[in-house]
C-alpha positions in Angstrom: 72.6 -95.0 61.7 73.7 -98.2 61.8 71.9 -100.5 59.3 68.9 -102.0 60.7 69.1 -105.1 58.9 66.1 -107.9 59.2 66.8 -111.4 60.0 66.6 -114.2 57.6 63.2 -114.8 56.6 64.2 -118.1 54.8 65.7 -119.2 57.8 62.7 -118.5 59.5 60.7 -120.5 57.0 63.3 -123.4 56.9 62.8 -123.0 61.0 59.1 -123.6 60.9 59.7 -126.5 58.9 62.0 -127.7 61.5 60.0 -127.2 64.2 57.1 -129.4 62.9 59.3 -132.0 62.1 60.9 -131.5 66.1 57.0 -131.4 67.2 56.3 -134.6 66.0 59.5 -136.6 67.0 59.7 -134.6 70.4 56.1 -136.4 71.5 54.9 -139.5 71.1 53.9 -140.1 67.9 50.5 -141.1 66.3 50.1 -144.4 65.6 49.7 -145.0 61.8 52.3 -145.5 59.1 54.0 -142.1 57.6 54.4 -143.8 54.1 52.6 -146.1 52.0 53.4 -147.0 48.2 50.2 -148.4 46.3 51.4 -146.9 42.9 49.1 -149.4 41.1 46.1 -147.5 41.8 44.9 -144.2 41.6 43.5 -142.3 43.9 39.3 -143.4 42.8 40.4 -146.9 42.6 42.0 -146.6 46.1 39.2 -145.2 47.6 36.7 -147.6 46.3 38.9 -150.3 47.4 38.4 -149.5 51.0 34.9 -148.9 51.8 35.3 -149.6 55.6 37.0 -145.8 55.9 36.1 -144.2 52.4 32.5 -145.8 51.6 30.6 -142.1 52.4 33.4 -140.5 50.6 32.9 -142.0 47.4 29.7 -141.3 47.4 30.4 -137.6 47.3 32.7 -138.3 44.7 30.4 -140.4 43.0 27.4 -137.9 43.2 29.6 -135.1 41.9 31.2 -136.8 39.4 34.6 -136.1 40.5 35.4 -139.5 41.1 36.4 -139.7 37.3 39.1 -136.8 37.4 40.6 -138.4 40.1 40.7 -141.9 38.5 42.2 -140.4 35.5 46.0 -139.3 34.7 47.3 -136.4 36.9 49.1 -135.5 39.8 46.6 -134.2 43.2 47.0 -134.2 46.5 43.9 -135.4 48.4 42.8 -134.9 51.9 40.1 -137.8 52.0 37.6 -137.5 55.4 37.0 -141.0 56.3 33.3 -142.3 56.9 33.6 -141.1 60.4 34.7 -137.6 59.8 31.7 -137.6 57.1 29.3 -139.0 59.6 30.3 -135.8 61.9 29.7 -133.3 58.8 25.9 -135.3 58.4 24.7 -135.1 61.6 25.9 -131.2 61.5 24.0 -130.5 58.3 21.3 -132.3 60.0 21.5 -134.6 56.9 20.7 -138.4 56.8 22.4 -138.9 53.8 25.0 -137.8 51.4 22.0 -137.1 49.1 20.5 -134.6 51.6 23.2 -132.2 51.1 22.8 -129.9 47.7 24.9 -130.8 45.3 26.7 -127.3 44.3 27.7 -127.3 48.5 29.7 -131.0 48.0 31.4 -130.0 44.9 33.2 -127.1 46.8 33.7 -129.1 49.4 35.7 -131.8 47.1 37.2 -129.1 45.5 38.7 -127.7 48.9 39.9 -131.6 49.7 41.7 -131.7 46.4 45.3 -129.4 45.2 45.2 -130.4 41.7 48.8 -130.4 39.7 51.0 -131.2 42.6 51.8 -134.3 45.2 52.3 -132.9 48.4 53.4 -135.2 51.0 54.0 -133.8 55.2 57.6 -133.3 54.0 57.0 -130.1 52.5 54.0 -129.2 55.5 55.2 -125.9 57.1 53.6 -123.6 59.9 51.4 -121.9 57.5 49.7 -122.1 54.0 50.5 -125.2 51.6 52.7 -124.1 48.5 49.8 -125.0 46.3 45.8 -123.6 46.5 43.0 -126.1 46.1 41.1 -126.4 43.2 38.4 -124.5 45.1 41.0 -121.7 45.1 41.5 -121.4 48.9 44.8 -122.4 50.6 45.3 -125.1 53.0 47.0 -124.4 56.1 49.6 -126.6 58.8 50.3 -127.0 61.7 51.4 -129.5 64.6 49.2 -129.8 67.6 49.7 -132.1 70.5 46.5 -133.9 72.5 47.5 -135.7 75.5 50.9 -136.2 74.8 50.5 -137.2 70.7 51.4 -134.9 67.9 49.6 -135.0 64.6 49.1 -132.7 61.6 46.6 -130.3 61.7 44.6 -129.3 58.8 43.5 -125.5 59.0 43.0 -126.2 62.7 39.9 -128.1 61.5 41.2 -131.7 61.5 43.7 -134.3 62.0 45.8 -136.3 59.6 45.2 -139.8 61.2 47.3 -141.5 58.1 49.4 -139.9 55.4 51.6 -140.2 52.9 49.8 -142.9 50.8 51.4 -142.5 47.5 49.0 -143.7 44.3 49.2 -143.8 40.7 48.2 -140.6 40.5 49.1 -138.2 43.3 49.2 -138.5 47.0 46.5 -139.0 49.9 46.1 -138.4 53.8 43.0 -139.4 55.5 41.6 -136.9 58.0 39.1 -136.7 60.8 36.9 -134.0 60.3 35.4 -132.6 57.0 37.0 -129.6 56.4 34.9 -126.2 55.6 35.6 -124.1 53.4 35.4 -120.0 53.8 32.0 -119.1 52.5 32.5 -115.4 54.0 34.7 -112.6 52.9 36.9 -110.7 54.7 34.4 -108.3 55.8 31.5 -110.4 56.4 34.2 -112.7 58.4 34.6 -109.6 60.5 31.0 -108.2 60.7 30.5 -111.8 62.5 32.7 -111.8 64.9 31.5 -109.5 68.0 35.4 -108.7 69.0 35.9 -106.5 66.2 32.7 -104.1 66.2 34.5 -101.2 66.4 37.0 -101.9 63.3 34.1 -103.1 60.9 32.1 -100.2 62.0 35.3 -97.9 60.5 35.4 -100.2 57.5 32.0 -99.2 56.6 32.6 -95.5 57.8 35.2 -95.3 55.6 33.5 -97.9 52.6 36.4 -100.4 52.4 33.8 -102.6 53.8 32.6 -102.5 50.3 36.2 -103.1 49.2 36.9 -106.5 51.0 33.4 -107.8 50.5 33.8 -109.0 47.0 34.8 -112.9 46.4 38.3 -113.2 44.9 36.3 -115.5 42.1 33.7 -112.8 41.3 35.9 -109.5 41.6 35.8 -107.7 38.4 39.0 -105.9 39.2 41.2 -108.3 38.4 44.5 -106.7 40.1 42.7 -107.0 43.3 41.2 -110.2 44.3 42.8 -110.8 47.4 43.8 -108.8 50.8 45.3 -109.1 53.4 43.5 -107.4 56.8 45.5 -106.6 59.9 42.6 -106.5 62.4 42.2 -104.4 65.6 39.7 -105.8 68.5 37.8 -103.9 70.5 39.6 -104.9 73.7 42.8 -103.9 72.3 41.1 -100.1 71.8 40.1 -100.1 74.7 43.8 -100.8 76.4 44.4 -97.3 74.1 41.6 -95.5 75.6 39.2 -95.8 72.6 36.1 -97.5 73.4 34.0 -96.1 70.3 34.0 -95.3 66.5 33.7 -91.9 67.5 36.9 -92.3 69.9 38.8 -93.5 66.3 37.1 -91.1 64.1 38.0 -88.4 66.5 41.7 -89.4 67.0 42.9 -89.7 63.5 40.3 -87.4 61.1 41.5 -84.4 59.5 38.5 -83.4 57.8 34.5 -84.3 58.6 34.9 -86.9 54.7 35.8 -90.0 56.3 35.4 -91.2 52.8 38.4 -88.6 51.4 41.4 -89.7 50.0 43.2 -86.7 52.4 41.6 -87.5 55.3 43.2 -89.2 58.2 41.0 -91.5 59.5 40.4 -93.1 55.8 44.1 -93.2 55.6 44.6 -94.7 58.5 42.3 -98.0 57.8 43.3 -98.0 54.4 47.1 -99.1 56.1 45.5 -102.2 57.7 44.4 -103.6 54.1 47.2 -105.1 51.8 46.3 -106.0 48.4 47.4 -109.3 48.7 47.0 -112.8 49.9 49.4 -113.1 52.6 49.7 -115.7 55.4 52.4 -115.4 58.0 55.0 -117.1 56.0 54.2 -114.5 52.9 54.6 -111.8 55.3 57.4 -113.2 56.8 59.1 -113.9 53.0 59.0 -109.9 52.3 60.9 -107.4 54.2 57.1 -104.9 53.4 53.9 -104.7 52.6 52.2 -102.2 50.1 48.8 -100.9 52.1 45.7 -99.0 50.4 47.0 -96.0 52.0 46.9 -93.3 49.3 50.0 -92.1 50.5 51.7 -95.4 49.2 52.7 -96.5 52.7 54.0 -99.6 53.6 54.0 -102.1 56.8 57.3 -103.9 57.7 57.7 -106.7 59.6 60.4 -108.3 61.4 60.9 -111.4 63.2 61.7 -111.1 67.5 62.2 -114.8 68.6 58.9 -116.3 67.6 56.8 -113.1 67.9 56.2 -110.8 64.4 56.3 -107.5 64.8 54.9 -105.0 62.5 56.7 -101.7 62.4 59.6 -102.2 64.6 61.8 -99.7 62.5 65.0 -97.9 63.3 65.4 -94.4 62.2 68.5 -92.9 62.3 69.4 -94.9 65.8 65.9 -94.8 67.3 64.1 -97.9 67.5 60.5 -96.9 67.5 57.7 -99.9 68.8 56.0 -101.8 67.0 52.7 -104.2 67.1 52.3 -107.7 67.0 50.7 -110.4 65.1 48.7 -113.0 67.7 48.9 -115.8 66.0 46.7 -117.9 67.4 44.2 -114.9 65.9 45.7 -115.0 62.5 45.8 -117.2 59.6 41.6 -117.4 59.3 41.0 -117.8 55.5 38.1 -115.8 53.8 36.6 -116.0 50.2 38.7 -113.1 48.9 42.0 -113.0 51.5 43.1 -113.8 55.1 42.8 -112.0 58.4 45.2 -111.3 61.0 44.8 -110.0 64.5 47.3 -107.2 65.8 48.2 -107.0 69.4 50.3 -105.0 71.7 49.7 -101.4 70.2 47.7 -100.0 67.3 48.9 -100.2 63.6 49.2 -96.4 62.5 50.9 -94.5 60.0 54.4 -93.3 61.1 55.4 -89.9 59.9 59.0 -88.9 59.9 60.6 -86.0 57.6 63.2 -87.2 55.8 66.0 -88.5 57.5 69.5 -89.1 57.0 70.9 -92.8 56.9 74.5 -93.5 57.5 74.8 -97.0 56.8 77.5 -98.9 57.3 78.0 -101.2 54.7 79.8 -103.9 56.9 77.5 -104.4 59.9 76.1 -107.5 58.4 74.5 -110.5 60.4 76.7 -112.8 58.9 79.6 -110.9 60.4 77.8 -110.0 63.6 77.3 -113.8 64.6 81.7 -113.6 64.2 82.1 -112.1 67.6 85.6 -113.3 67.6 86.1 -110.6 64.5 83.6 -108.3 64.4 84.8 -104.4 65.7 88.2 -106.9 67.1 90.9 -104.6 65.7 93.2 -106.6 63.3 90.9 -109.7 62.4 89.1 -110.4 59.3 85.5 -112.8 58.9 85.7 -115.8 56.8 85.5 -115.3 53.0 81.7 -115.8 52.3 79.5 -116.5 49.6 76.6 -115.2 48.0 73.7 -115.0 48.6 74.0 -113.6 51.9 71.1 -112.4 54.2 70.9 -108.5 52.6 73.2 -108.9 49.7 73.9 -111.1 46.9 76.5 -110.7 44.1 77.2 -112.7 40.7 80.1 -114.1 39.2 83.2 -115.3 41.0 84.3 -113.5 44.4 83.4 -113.5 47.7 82.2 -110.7 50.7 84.7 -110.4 53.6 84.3 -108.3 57.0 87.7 -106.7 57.8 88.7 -104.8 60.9 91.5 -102.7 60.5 94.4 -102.3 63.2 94.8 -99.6 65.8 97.8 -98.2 64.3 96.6 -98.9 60.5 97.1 -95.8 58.0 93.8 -95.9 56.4 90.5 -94.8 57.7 86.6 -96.1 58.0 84.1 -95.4 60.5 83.9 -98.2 63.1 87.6 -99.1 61.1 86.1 -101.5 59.3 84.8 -102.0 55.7 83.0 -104.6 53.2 86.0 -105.8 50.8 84.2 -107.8 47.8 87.4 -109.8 46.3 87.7 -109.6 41.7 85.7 -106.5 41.5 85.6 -106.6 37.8 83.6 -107.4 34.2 84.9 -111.0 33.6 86.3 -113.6 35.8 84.8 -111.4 38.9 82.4 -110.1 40.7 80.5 -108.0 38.1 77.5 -106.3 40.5 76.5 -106.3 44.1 73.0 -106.1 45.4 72.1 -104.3 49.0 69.1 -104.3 50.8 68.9 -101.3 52.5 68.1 -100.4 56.4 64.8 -98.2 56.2 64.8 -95.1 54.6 62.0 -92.6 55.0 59.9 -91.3 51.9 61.6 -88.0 50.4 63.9 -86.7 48.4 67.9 -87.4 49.4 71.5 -87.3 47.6 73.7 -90.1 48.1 77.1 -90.5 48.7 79.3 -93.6 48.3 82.6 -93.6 50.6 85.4 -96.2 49.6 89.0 -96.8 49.2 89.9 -97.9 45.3 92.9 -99.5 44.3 95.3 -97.9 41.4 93.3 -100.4 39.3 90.1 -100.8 40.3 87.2 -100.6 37.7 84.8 -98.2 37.6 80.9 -98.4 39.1 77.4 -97.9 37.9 75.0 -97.3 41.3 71.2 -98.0 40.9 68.6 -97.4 43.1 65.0 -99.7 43.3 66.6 -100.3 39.5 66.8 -96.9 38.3 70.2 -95.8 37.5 71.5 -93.0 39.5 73.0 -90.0 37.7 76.6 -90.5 38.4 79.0 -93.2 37.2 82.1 -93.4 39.3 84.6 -93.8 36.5 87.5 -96.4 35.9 90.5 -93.7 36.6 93.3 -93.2 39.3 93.2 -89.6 40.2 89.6 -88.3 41.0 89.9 -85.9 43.2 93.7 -84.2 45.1 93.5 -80.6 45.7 94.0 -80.3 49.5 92.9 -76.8 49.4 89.5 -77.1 48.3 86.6 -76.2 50.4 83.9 -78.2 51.2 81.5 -76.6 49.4 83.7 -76.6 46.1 84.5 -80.2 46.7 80.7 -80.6 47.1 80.2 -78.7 43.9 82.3 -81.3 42.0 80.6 -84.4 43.4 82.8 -85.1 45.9 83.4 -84.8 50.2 85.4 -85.8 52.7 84.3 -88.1 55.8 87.0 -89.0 58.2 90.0 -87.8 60.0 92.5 -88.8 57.7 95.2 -86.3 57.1 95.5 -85.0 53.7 98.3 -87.4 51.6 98.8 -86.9 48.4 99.1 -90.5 47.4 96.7 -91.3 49.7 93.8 -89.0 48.5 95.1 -88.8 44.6 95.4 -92.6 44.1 93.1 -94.7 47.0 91.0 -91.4 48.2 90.2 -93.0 51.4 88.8 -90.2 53.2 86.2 -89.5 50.1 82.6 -89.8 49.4 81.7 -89.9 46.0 78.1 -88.3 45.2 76.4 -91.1 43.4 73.4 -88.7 42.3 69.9 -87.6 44.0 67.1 -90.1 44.3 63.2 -89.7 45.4 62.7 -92.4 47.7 59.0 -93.4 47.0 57.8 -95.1 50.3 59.3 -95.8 54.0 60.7 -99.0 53.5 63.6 -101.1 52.9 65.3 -100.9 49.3 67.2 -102.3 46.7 70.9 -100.6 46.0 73.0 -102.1 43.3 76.5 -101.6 42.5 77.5 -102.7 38.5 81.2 -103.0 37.6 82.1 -100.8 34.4 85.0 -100.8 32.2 87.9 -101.6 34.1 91.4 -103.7 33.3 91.5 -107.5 33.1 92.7 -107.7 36.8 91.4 -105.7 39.8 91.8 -104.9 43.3 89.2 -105.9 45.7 86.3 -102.9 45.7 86.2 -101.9 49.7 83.1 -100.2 50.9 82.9 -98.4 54.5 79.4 -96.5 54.5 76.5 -95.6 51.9 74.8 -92.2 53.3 71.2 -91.0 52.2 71.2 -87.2 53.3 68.1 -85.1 52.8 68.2 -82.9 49.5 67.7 -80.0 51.3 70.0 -80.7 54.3 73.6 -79.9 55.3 76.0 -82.3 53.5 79.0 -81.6 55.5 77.3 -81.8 58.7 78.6 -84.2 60.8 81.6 -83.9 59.2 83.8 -86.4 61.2 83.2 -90.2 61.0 85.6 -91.5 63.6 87.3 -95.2 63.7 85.9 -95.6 67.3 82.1 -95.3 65.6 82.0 -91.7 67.2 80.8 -88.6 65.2 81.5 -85.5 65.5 82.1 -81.9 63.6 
């Protein structure tokens, strides 16, 4: 198949930045300044010097005491309620006074207003999670929102930044409207409270990873675990899937009467919607997968459509299968021990495919896809890029070019294009390549490497997920010329032919330009994208460019010859 490569999740990232900053110059603005400079005071000193906004403030800070770490030396960022926004929080406590509050309750709250060891002005405010947790140890989150025509800041969709920026001795402060909460639940008390999810928690505690995500990141004794991640199913999406009970679930995915067994299907199936990790939809969105508690070490991939992240939209082999979505005006709650997402538009199950072969071609990148003027256009070549590139990156000095052969060009490559990575060499080149694979499902495959060599190109060390593979592909002239060979025997000496070159001498002694080099057998460990490397070994002082056409993963057990043909119109055959 072709490779299924994901878009850019830094430029996704780098786009939610962009769009906040377009939210709030698109609207009309709020009306306070976005900078201030009182570097002469720190942030106690600051506070204290404006009682008309902070005076109920400081007496939380006072009472708690933390009104001396933040007057001494540091760097914080402070999100400082003003005396309105702690008025609200009284009169919601019921409380006539800061007194009236216990004091344990108003030292997490400062501790959620305060990210110690870091200044973080709006500059660096994304659509998601802060870079920095509080010193509570929950992150913040950020938005834009607009109300009637204004766009401010939102703070975990809890308050407004009504003035920010204000940059003090000691770190950096914004003043908000609301007090904001902090998560007192965890993830499974979080969803044991809300009524839309009855059906879900009732499977957690079927299955006991209700006891799993009940434990406070800061009291969990397993230390590798603190926080998850849950991808939540409601009760009105089951019912759009004709399951309006726990029994409906149980019934559709167990395989034995345990639902507490490692083997059994309906345990496996809610151990995929936990992650053991914190991730916010900008983490998800920064990895191409997710490890799940599914026994069977499967994993949840995610790709961006627009503005809309899907979950398990995978191509195997040519076959785009569905997948679900994240509602993200559902996602993003923060718990004491993780964060919970919503999933929409389908249910989150574990997709089982044999192993499968992938024939990945090398040069369908989305770089040279964007090139429309070059890409598949017979005769043209892309623009010489750089790395890092979207699924590879290379060291050293050289670049990554597409090129599309000519119609009546002698040499041969499926879709008649390759990869062609300029100074493939030790020194004064490119010394190793880095791939990110399309998906590849879990199993056991041999892979071949098809390329054209120059008369003095150096040799190449292929790894897989960092493991070496079991065949070098040495620094030599002549690998492989005996036109007569089978393709079994040719098989049996690492070696196969793809294309529908005619046999040349000089062609297949020298360049071998219709070969596949067997690069060794790997166990792939989990359906998922992975990490193929390429290092450059031995070689002269100058080399040819190293062109790459496709990278196959074939089965162990399957036919290696079959299809045998890999035609320059993209066609295959036998």
């Amino acid at each position: 198949m072709k490779g299924n490569f994901k878009i850019s999740k830094l430029a996704w990232i780098l786009a939610m930045c962009f769009i906040v900053v377009a939210s709030l110059s698109s609207c009309k603005k709020a009306q306070y300044p976005l900078v201030s400079l009182n570097t002469t005071l720190n942030i106690t000193s600051y506070i204290e010097a404006n009682p008309a906004q902070f005076s109920l403030f400081d007496q939380i800070l006072q009472r708690t005491g933390y009104d001396g770490f933040l007057g001494a030396y540091g760097a914080y960022t402070v999100f400082a309620p003003n005396n309105d926004a702690v008025t609200l929080y009284l009169k919601s406590k019921n409380a006539a006074s800061v007194n009236d509050i216990n004091i344990d309750t108003l030292k997490d709250l400062v501790k959620y207003h305060v990210i110690v060891n870091d200044t973080i002005s709006t500059t660096y405010f994304i659509d998601g999670k802060l870079r920095t947790p509080t010193f509570l140890g929950q992150y913040l989150t950020t938005s834009v929102v607009n109300v009637d025509g204004v766009s401010s800041y939102s703070i975990n969709k809890q308050a407004l930044i009504v003035r920010s920026n204000i940059t003090l001795g000691n770190g950096v402060l914004h003043v908000i409207d609301h007090v904001l909460k902090p998560a007192t639940l965890t993830l499974a008390q979080t969803l044991d409270a809300n009524p839309k999810y009855k059906i879900f928690t009732a499977a957690l505690k079927l299955t006991k990873f209700y006891d799993t995500i009940n434990v406070a990141a800061l009291t969990n004794p397993n230390k590798l675990r603190n926080y998850f991640t849950v991808f939540a199913q409601t009760d009105s999406l089951y019912k759009t899937l004709n399951i309006n009970s726990l029994a409906d679930l149980q019934a559709l995915y167990a395989t034995t009467t345990n639902p507490t067994s490692p083997q059994d299907g309906f345990y496996q199936y809610i151990a995929y919607h936990i992650v053991p990790e914190n991730d916010y939809l900008t983490d998800i969105l920064s990895k191409p997968s997710h490890p799940t508690l599914s026994p069977g070490q499967d994993v949840i991939t995610d790709v961006l459509q627009v503005q809309n992240i899907q979950l398990n939209y995978d191509n195997i082999n040519g076959v785009q299968y569905p997948g679900v979505s994240i509602d993200r005006n559902n996602s993003n709650i923060p718990t004491t021990n993780g964060v919970l997402h919503a999933v929409v538009n389908g249910d989150l199950y574990i997709k089982v495919f044999p192993p499968t072969r992938v024939d990945w071609d090398v040069a369908d990148q989305p770089e040279f896809r964007k090139q429309t003027a070059v890409f598949r256009r017979a005769g043209q070549s892309s623009t010489a890029l750089t790395s890092p590139m979207t699924n590879i990156t290379f060291s050293g000095v050289g670049t990554a070019q597409y090129v599309c052969n000519s119609t009546t060009s002698g040499t041969y490559y499926w879709w008649n294009d390759y990869l062609n990575l300029a100074n493939w060499r030790v020194t004064s080149g490119i010394p190793d390549v880095t791939f990110i694979t399309p998906t590849i499902i879990k199993g056991k495959y041999k892979v071949w490497f098809s390329y054209q060599r120059g008369s003095n190109m150096a040799g190449v060390q292929f790894y897989f997920d960092g493991a070496p593979l079991q065949n070098v592909l040495p620094n030599t002239n002549t690998l492989y010329g005996v036109p007569t060979d089978s393709g079994p025997v040719m098989e049996s000496k690492g070696f196969k032919r793809y294309t529908a070159a005619p046999y040349s001498a000089t062609t297949n002694n020298i360049y071998n330009t219709d070969l596949e080099f067997l690069c060794g057998v790997v166990t792939v460990p989990t359906t998922d994208h992975h990490i193929f490397k390429l290092v450059c070994v031995g070689g002269p002082a100058s080399s040819n460019p190293l062109q790459i056409d496709i990278i196959q993963f074939i089965p162990y057990d399957a036919n290696q010859e079959v299809p045998r043909y890999f035609y320059r119109d993209g066609t295959v055959g036998n």
